[in-house]
PATI-520979 format. One record per atom (N, C-alpha, C): residue in one letter; y, z, x. Coordinates in steps of 0.05 Angstrom, whole numbers, plus 5000, padded with zeros to 4 digits. Last residue first. Layout:
PATI-520979
AYZX/...
//
This chain:
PATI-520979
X063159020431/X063358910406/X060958680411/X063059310475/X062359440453/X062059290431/X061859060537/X063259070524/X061959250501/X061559500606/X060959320585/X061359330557/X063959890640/X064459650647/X063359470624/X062060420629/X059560320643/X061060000647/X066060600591/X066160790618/X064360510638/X069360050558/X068260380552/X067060380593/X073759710523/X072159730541/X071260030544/X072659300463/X073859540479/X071359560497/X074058530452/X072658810445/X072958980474/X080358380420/X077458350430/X076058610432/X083758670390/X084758420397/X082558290405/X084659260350/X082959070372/X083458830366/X090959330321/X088659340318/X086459230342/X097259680325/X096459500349/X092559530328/X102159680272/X099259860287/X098159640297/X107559430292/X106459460275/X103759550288/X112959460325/X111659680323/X109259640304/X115858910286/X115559070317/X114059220312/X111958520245/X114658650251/X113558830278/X108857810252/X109058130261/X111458280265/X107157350224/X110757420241/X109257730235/X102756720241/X103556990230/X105257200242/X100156150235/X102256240246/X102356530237/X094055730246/X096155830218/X098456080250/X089355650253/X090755460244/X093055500237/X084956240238/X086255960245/X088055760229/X083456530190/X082056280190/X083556050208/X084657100200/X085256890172/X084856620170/X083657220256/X082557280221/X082057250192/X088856990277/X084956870288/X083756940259/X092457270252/X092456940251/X089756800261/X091557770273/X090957720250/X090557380242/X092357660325/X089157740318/X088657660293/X096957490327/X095457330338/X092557350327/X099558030320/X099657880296/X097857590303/X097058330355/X096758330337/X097158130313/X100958090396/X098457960403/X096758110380/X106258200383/X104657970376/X101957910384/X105858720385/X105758760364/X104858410362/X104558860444/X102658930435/X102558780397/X109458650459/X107858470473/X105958500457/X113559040440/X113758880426/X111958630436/X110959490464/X110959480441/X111259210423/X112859310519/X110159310514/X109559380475/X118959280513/X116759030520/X113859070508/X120859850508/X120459650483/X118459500482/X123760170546/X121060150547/X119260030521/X128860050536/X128260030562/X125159970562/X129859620471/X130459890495/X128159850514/X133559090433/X131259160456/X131459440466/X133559030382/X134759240390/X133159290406/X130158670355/X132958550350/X135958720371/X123858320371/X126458540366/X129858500367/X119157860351/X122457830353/X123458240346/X112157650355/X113657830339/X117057780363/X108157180327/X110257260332/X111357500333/X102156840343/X102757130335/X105857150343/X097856250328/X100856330339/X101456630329/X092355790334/X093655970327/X095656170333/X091655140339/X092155250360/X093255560332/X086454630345/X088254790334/X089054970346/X082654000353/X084254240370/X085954250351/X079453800299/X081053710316/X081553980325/X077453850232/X076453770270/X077253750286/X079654330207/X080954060210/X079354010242/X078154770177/X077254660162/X078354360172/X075255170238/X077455090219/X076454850202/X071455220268/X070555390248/X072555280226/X069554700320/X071954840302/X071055020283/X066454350339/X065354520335/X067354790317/X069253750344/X067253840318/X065454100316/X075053600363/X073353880358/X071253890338/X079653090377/X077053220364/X075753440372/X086453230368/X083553270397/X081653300382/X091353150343/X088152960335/X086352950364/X096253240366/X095153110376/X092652910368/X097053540309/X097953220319/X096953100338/X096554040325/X095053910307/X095053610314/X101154100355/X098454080376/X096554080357/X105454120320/X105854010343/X102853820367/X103854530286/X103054250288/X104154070301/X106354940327/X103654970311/X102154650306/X111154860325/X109254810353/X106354850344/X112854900270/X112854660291/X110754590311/X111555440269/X109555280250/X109854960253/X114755640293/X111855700310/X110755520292/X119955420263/X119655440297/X116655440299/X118655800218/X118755440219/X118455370250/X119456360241/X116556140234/X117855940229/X125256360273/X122256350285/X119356190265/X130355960267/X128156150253/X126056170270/X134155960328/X132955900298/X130555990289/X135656240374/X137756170346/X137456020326/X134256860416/X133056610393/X135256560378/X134957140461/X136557020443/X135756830420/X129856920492/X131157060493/X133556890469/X122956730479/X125556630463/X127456860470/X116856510507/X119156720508/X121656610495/X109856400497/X112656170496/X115156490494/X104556320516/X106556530510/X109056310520/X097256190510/X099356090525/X101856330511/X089956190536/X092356290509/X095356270541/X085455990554/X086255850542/X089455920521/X086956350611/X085556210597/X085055990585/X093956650609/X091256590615/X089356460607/X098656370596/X097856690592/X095056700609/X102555950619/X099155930610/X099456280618/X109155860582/X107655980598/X104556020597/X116155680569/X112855610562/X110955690590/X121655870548/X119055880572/X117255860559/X128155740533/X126455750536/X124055690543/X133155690565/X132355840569/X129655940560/X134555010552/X132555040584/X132155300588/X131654880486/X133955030507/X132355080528/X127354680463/X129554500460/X130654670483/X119954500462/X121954640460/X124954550465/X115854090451/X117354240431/X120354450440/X114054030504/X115953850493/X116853900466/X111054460511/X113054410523/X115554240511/X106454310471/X108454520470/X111154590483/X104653800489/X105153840473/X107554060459/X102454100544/X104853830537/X106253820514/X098454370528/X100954410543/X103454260546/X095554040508/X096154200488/X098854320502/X093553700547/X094453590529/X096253700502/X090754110583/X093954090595/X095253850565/X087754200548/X088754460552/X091354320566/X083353760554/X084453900528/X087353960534/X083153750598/X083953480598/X086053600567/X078554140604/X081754230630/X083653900605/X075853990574/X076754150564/X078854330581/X072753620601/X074653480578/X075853710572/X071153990646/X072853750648/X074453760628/X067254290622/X069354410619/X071354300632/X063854030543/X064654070579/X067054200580/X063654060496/X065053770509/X065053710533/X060654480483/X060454290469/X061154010485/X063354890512/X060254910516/X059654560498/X068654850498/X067854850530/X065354650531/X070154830442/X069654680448/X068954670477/X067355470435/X065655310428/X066754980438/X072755680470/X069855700482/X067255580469/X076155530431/X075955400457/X073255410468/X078155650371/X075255600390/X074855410411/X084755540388/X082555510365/X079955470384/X088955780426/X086755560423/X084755610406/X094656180419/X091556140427/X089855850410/X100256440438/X098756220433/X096856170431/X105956840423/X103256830433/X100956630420/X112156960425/X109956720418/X107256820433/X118057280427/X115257250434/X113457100422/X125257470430/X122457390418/X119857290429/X130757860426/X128857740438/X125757750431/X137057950416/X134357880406/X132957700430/X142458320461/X140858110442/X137958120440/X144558760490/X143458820467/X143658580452/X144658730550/X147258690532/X146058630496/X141559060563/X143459070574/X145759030557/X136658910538/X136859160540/X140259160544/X136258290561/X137358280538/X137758650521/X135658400615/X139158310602/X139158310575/X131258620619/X132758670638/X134458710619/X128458100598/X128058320583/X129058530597/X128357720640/X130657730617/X130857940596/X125657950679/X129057920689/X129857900665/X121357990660/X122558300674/X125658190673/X119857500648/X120357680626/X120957910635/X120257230701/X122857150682/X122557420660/X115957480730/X117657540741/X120557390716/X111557360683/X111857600694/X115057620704/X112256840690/X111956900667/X112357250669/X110356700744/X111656600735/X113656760717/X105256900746/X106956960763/X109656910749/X103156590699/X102756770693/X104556910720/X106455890713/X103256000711/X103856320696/X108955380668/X109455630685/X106855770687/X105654770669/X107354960657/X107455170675/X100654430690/X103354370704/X105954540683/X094954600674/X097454480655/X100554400666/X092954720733/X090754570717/X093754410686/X096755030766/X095454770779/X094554610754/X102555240736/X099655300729/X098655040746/X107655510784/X106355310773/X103655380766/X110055860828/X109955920800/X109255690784/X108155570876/X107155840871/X106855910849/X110455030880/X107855160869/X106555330861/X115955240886/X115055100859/X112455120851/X114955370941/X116455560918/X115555490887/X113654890963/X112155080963/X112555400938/X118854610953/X115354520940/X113554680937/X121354820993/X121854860966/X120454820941/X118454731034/X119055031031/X120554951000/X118954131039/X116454281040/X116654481030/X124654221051/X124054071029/X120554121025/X125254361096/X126554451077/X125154421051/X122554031132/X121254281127/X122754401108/X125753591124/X123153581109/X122453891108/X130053821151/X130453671121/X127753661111/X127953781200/X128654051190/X129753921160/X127153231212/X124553301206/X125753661205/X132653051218/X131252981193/X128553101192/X134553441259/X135353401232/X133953391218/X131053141312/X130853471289/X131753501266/X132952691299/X129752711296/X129052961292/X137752701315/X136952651294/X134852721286/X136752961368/X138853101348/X137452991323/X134352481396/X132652671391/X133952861364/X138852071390/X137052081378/X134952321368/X141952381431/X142552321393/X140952251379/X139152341467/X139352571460/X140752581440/X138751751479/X136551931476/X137052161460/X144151701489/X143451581468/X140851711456/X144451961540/X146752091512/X145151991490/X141451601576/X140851891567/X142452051541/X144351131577/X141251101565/X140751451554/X148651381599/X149951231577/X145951281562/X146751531643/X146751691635/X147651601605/X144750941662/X142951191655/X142951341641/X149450781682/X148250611655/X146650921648/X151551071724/X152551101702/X151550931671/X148051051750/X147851231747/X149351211728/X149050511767/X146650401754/X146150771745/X153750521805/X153950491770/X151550411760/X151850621845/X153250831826/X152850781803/X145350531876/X148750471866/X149350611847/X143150851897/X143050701911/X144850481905/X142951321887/X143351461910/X143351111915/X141651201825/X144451301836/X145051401859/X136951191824/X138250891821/X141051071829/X133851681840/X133751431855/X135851191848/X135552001791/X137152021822/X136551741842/X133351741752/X135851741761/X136851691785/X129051911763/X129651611769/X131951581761/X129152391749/X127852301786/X129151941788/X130452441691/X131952581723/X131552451747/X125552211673/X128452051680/X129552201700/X120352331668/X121152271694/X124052181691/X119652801610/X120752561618/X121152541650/X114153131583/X116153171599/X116752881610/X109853201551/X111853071537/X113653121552/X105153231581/X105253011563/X108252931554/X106953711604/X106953561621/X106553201611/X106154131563/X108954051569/X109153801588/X101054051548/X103254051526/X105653891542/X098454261600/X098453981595/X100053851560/X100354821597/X101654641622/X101354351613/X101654981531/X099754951556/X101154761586/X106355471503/X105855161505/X102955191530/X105555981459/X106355821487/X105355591493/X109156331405/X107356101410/X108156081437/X107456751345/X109156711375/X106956551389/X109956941283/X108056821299/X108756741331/X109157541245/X110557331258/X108957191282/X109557841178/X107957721198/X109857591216/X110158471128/X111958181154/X109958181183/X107858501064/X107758511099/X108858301110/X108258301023/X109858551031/X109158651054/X105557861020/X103858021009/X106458331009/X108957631061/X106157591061/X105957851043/X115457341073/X113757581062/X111157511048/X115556861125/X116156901094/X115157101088/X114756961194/X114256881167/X116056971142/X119356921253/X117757131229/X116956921209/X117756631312/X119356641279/X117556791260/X117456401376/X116956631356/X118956621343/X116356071441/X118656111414/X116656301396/X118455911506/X116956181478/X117656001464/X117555611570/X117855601545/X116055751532/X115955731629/X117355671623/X119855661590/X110055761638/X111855981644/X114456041629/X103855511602/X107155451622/X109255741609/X097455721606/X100655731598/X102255631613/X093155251624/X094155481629/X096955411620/X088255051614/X090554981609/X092655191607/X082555011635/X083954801652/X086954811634/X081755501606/X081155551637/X083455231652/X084855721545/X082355531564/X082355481587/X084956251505/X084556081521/X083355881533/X084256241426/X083056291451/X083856071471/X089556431387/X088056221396/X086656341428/X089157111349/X089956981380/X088256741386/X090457571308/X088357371306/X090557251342/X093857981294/X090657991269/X089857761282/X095658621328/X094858291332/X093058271320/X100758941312/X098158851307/X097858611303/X106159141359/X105359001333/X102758991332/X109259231402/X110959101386/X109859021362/X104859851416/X106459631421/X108259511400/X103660261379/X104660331407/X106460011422/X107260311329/X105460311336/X106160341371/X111660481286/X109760731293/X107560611304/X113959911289/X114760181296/X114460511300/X111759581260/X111759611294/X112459781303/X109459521222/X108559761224/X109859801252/X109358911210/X110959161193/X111059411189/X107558541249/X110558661252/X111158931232/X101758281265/X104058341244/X105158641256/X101857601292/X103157901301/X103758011273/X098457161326/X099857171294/X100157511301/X099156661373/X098056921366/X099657101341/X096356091416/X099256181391/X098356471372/X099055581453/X096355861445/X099455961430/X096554821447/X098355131438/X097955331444/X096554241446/X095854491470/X097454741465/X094554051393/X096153981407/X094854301423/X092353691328/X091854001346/X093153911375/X097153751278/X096753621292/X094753731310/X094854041214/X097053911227/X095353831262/X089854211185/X091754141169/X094253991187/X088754721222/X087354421219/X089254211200/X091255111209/X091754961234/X091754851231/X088355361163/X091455251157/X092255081181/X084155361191/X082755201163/X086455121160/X085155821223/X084155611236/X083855351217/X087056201191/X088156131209/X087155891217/X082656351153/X084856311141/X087156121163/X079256461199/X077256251189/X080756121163/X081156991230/X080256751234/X079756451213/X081757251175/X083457221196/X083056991204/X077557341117/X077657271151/X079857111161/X080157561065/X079957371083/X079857441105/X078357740996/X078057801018/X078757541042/X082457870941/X081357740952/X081057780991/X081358300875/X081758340915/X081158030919/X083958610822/X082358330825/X083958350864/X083459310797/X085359140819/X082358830821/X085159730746/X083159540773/X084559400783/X088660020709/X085559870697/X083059880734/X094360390703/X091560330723/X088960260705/X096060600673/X096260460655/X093960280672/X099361120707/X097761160673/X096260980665/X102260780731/X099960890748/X098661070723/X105360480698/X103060400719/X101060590721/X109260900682/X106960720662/X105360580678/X111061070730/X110261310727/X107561090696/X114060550737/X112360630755/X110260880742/X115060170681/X115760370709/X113560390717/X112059770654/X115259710659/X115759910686/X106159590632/X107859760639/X110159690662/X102759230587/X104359130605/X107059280615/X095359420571/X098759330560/X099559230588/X092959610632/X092159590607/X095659560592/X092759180688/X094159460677/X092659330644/X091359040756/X091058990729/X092559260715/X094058860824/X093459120795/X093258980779/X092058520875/X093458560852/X092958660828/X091458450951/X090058740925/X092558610898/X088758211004/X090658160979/X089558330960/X085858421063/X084858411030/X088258401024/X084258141126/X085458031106/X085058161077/X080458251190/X080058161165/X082858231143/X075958111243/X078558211222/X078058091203/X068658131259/X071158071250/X074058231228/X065758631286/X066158271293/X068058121278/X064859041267/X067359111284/X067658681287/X062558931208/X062759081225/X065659111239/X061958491163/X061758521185/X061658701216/X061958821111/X059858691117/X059658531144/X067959131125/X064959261119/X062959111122/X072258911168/X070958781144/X067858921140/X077459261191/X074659161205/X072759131178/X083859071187/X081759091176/X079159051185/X090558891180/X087558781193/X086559011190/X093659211121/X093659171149/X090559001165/X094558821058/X093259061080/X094358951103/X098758591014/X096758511037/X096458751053/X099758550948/X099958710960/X098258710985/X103158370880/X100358320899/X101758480928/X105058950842/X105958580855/X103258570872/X106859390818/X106059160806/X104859000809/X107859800848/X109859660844/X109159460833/X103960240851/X106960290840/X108360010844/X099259810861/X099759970843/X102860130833/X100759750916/X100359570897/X100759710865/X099660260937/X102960080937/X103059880911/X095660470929/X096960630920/X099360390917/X092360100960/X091760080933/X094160170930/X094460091011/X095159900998/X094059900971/X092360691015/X095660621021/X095660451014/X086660501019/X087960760990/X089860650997/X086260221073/X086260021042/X087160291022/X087660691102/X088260481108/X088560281082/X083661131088/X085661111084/X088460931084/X077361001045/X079560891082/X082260911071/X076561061004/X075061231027/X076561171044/X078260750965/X079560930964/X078561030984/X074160330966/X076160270974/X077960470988/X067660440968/X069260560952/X072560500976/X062259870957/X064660060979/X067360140958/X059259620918/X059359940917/X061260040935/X058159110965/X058059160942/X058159430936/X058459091019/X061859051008/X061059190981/X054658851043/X054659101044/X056959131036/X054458281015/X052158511004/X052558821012/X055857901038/X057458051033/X056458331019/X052457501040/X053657491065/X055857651056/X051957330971/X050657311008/X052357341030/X055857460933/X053657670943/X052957590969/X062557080941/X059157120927/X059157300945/X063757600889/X062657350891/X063857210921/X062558230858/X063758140887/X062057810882/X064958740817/X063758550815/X065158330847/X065859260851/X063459210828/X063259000819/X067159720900/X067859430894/X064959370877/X070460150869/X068760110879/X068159890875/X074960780868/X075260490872/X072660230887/X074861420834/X073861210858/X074960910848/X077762010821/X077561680811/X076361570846/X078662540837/X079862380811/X078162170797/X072362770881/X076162600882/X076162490847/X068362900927/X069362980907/X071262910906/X063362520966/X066262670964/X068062680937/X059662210988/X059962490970/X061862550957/X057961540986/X059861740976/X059162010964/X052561391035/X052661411007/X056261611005/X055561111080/X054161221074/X054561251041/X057960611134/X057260661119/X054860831097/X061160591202/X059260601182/X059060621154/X064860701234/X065960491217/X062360361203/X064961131266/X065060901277/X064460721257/X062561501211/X063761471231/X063561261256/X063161141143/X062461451156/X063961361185/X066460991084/X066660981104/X065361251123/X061861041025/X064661091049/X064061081066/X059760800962/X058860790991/X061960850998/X056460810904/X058660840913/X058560930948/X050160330897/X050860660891/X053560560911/X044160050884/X047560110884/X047660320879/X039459850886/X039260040896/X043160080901/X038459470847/X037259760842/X038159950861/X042059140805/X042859200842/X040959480842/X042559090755/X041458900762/X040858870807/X042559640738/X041059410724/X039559220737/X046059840772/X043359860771/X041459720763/X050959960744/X050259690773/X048059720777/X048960320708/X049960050690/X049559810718/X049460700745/X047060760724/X046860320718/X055260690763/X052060600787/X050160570766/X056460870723/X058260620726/X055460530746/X055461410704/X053961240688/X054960950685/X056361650743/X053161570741/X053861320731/X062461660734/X060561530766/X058661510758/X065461970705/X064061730695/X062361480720/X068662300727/X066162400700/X064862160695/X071962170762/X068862280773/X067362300757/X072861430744/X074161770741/X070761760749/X074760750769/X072960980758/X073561290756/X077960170757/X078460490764/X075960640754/X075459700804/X075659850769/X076260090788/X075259110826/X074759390835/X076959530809/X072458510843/X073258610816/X072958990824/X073757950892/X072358230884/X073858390859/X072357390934/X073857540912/X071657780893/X071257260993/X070357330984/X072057400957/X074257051040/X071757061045/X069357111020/X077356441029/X077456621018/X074056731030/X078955931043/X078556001064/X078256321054/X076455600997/X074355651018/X075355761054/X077955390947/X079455540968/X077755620987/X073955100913/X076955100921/X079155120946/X069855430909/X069955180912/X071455110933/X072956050895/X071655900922/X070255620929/X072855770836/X075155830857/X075055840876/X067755730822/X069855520818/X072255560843/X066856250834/X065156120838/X066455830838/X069556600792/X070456610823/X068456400833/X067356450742/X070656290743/X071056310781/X062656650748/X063856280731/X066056290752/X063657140756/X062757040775/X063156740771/X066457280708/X068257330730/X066257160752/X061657320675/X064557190661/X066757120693/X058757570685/X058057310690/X059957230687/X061558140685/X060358000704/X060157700721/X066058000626/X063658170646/X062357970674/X072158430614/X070758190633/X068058200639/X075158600553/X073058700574/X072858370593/X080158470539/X079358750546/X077258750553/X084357880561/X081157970545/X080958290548/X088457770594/X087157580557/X085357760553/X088758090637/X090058150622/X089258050591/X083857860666/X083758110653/X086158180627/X085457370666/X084557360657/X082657630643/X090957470705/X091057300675/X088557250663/X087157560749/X089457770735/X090357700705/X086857060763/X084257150754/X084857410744/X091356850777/X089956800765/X087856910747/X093357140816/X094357180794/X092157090768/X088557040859/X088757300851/X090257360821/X091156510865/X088656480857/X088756800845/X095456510891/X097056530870/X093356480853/X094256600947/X094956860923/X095856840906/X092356070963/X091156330962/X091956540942/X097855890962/X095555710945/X093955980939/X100356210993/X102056210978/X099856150952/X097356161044/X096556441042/X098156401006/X098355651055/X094955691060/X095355861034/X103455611068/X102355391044/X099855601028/X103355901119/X104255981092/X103655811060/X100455511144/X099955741139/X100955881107/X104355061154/X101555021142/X100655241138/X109455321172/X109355191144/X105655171129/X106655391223/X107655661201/X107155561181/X105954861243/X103355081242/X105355321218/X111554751241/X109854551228/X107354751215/X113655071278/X114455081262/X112454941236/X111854841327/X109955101323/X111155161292/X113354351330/X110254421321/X110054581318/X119054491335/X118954411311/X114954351312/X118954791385/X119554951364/X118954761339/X116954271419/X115754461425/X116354721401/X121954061408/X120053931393/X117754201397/X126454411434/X126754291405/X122754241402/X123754471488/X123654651479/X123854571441/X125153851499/X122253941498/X122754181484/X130953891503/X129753681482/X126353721481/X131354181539/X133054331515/X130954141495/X130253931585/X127654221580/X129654331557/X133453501592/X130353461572/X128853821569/X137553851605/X137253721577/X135253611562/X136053881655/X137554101635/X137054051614/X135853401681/X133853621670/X133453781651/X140953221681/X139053101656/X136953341656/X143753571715/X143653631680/X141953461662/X140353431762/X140653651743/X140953751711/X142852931754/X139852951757/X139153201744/X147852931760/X147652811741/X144852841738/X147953131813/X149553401796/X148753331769/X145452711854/X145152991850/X145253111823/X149752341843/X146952311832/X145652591828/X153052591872/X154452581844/X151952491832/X151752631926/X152152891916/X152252811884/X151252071930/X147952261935/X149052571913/X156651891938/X154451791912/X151951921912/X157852211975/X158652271953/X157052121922/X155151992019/X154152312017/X154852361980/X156651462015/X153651472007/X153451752002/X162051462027/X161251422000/X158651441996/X161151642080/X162851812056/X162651692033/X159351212096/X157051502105/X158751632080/X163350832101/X160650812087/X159751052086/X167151032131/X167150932093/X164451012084/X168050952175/X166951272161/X166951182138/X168650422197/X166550572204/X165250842192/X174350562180/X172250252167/X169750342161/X177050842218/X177350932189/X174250732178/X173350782280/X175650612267/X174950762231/X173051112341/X171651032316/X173650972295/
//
């Protein structure tokens, strides 16, 4: 047998073996380039989530900014505004108003829910996750007293929070630290055992306490919002592609006194024709939820992976077991692929960047005046009232209020009177000169402008921004002022020798001098020295929740 004769067989074994080895690694490489995309949907689903839960709790601040404006809230007052808001947000099951009550004053808080709920009364948890009248002797109850809406939540109304030791631990947290604050899942009193469930808890406080030990003295209530698991999950899904996922939300922040790796608040349900692939995880913690860490873990379906799995490998190997160099175009076709795909992660991890930074922005954003909301406004006046203790500069305060807002509401609507309010926001913004100072919606209709370091006069300053938002010329013909138009009245007060526990003195002394400037007929500006005797600002609240004045 002649050398001639073995050529061939030795170049066909070696072009089979080298198609071979080139088959492989393409494999290799598309199950790298499926796993990428396979991580950038499930990545997509987080982003839409956290959007969900970010929109969601910055509603709780909200309605926190509107205990803080007023000393009493009543009822109707809170059902208006949550009634709007579940508009809105409708993956919320429910928003709830829960007051501190002391034991001396239980009748005569059920006496007052009576009115209009004859048969209320303070309810605990009994056994297997019932409900009974509250005996039990204790400090203070926590009872959910004003709840919107009522249907489909009616056994929520009167539940004393503090009865489960589960929600007391997230009152208690919330409460020493200020901040909004997410429970563990939750078997939802008006449902039973049938659904989980979601409460966000954020403290109200009477003034604006600095430690911990002024918190928990300074305890008003807590504004709750309630969510179904389900229904928060499924409403943030929808929002992106629906593709063959199963995907199960884990929270993580207890994993370690539990028995497994975690509590499962929610799990896409299976489906018989799509069974997991074996093959491909992925799992990524969330962003801090409330002060709970969530994480999500995802598996693909067999018909996920089978949509987006490439035949190249196979046709590879066929063109290279039958010439070489059609193995070597391939693989030239395959490099190109997989720079491309590179790219295609890149630029769509540039957007999720850039989503996540939008998302940051919104949080501390007012939706309705596009100024700093009340989150906002909180977290800069701890940090600069921090520094200016520290390194002993002036620091000043504005407090803003709208000339009879609530007569122009009822008069103009409460459209023209969102149209008002961001026109007046503008206005004030654009008065200001240094990027350290903050313009902020206090709540409502009253706004708070912060001057660390101030370095020009304050009244000429407030009596700028004052007619700053005269100028506009918003007609008002229900005004008490002697100028038809939106007016805005201004309470200053400026310390010059901040100390640790100052803020609230010097928060209390402008929103005095605010009072006085409402008393004197609007329109007008008034400089409050520090400490000056705090007078009612509105009217006081007393044991039964309603107002006095």
């Amino acid at each position: 047998m002649s050398f001639s004769t073995l050529r061939i067989p030795v170049w066909i074994v070696l072009g089979l073996l080298f198609a071979g080895s080139v088959s492989i690694a393409l494999h290799v490489r598309e199950a790298e380039r499926l796993q990428l995309h396979f991580e950038r949907d499930v990545d997509d689903k987080i982003t839409a989530l956290q959007r969900e839960l970010a929109l969601s709790s910055e509603v709780l601040f909200m309605l926190r900014g509107l205990y803080d404006a007023s000393d009493f809230v009543s009822r109707d007052e809170f059902a208006r505004i949550a009634r709007n808001v579940l508009i809105r947000h409708n993956t919320l099951q429910a928003l709830e108003w829960v007051p501190r009550v002391p034991e001396a004053e239980r009748f005569k808080w059920e006496g007052a829910a009576r009115k209009l709920f004859p048969d209320f009364q303070f309810t605990a948890l009994a056994a297997q996750g019932a409900l009974q009248q509250s005996v039990q002797k204790k400090d203070f109850f926590f009872p959910v007293y004003y709840l919107e809406p009522l249907a489909g939540n009616e056994a929520a109304l009167g539940f004393d929070l503090s009865s489960d030791p589960m929600r007391n631990q997230a009152l208690e947290r919330a409460r020493d630290t200020g901040d909004i604050v997410a429970t563990r899942g939750v078997q939802l009193v008006q449902f039973g055992e049938k659904e989980k469930g979601i409460l966000f808890l954020v403290p109200t406080f009477r003034d604006l306490p600095t430690t911990r030990d002024g918190r928990r003295e300074k305890l008003y209530g807590y504004v709750l919002g309630v969510f179904r698991v389900s229904r928060l999950f499924d409403h943030a899904l929808s929002r992106t592609a629906a593709i063959d996922l199963h995907l199960r939300l884990i929270d993580v922040t207890d994993a370690d006194n539990l028995a497994e790796s975690g509590e499962l608040l929610y799990e896409t349900p299976r489906v018989a024709d799509r069974e997991i692939h074996p093959d491909y995880y992925y799992e990524r913690d969330l962003e801090d939820v409330a002060g709970r860490s969530w994480r999500m873990q995802a598996y693909p379906h067999k018909r996920y992976v089978s949509h987006l799995y490439s035949m190249m490998p196979f046709t590879v190997f066929g063109l290279l077991a039958t010439v070489i160099l059609a193995a070597a175009l391939i693989m030239r076709i395959s490099q190109q692929q997989s720079i491309r795909v590179q790219r295609e992660v890149e630029a769509r991890t540039r957007e999720l960047n850039e989503a996540n930074d939008k998302l940051a922005r919104v949080s501390l954003t007012d939706a309705l005046t596009g100024v700093a909301n009340r989150r906002a406004f909180d977290e800069y006046v701890l940090r600069e009232w921090r520094r200016a203790v520290r390194e002993q500069h002036a620091f000043a305060m504005l407090l803003i209020d709208v000339d009879c807002f609530k007569a122009y509401n009822d008069f103009y609507g409460h459209q023209q009177g969102d149209v008002a309010l961001r026109n007046v926001a503008g206005a004030l913004q654009s008065a200001l000169r240094r990027p350290t100072d903050m313009l902020a919606r206090y709540g409502g209709e009253e706004f708070v402008v912060v001057l660390p370091e101030p370095e020009h006069r304050l009244k000429p300053f407030a009596d700028f921004l004052r007619a700053s938002v005269e100028a506009l010329q918003i007609p008002h013909l229900m005004t008490l002022t002697n100028r038809k138009v939106v007016t805005v009245s201004i309470g200053i007060c400026v310390t010059r020798k901040p100390d640790q526990d100052g803020f609230a003195r010097l928060l209390r002394s402008a929103d005095q001098a605010l009072y006085e400037a409402k008393a004197s007929g609007r329109n007008c500006v008034v400089n409050a020295p520090l400490d000056s005797p705090a007078g009612p600002v509105s009217g006081k609240r007393d044991g039964a929740g309603e107002s006095t004045t």
